[in-house]
C-alpha positions in Angstrom: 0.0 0.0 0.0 1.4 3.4 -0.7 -0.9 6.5 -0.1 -0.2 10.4 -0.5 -0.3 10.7 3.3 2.8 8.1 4.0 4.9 9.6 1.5 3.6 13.1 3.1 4.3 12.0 6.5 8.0 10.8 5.3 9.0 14.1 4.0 7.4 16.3 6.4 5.2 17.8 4.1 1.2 18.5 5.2 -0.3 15.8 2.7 -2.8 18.3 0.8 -0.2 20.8 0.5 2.2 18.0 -1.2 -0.6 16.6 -2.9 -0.9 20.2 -4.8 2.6 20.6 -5.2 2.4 16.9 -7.0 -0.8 18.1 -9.4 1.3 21.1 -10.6 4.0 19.3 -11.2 2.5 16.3 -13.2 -1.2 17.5 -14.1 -2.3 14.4 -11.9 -3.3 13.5 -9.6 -1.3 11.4 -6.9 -4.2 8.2 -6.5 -4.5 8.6 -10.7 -0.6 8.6 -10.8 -0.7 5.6 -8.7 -3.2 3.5 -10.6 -1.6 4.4 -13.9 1.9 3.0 -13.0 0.2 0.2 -11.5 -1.7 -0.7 -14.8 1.2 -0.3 -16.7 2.9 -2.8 -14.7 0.4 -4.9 -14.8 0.1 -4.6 -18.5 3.9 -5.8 -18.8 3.5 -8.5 -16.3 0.5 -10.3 -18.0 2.1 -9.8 -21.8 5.7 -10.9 -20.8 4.9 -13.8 -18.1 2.9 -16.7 -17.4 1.8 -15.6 -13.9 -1.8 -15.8 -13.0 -3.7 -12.3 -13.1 -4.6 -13.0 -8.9 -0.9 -12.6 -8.5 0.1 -9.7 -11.0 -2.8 -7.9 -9.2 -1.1 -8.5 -5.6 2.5 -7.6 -7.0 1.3 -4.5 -8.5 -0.8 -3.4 -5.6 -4.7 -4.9 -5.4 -5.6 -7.0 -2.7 -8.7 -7.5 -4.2 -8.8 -9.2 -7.6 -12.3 -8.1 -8.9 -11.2 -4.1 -8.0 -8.5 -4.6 -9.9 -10.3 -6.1 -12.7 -12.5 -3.3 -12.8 -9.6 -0.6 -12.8 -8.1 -2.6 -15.3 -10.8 -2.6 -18.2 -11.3 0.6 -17.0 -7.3 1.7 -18.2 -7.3 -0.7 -21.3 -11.0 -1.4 -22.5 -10.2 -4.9 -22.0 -10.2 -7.4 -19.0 -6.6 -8.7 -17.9 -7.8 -12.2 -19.9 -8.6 -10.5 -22.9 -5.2 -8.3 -22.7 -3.2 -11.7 -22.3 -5.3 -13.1 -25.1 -4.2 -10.2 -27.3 
């Protein structure tokens, strides 16, 4: 788990004050940041292994499989099947 307020907390920052500083910066914002570096992870991990998608979705993040699912067609338009399936 990794959440704007750790990372605050860590650098001894307030955590809205560093999550603005992060939106100017990158023109996201830190949760969408998050869940797009996690999809593209995942992406890489079900085209380039044979792991099952339960286990890409717990490397990359998601404890729960059918969130992940959901965030997944969500980032792709397909499901994590489909993507392996190409």
């Amino acid at each position: 788990p990794l959440s704007l307020s750790m990372i605050a907390e860590e650098v001894g920052f307030n955590a809205q004050y560093l999550g603005k500083l992060f939106h100017e910066e990158t023109g996201e914002n830190f949760k969408a940041f998050i869940t797009r570096i996690r999809m593209e992870k995942a992406m890489e991990l079900i085209w380039n292994t044979n792991k099952k998608i339960y286990l890409i979705a717990e490397e990359v993040g998601f404890s729960n499989y059918r969130y992940f699912t959901t965030l997944f067609q969500k980032h792709t338009g397909l499901t994590p099947t489909a993507y392996k399936k190409g």
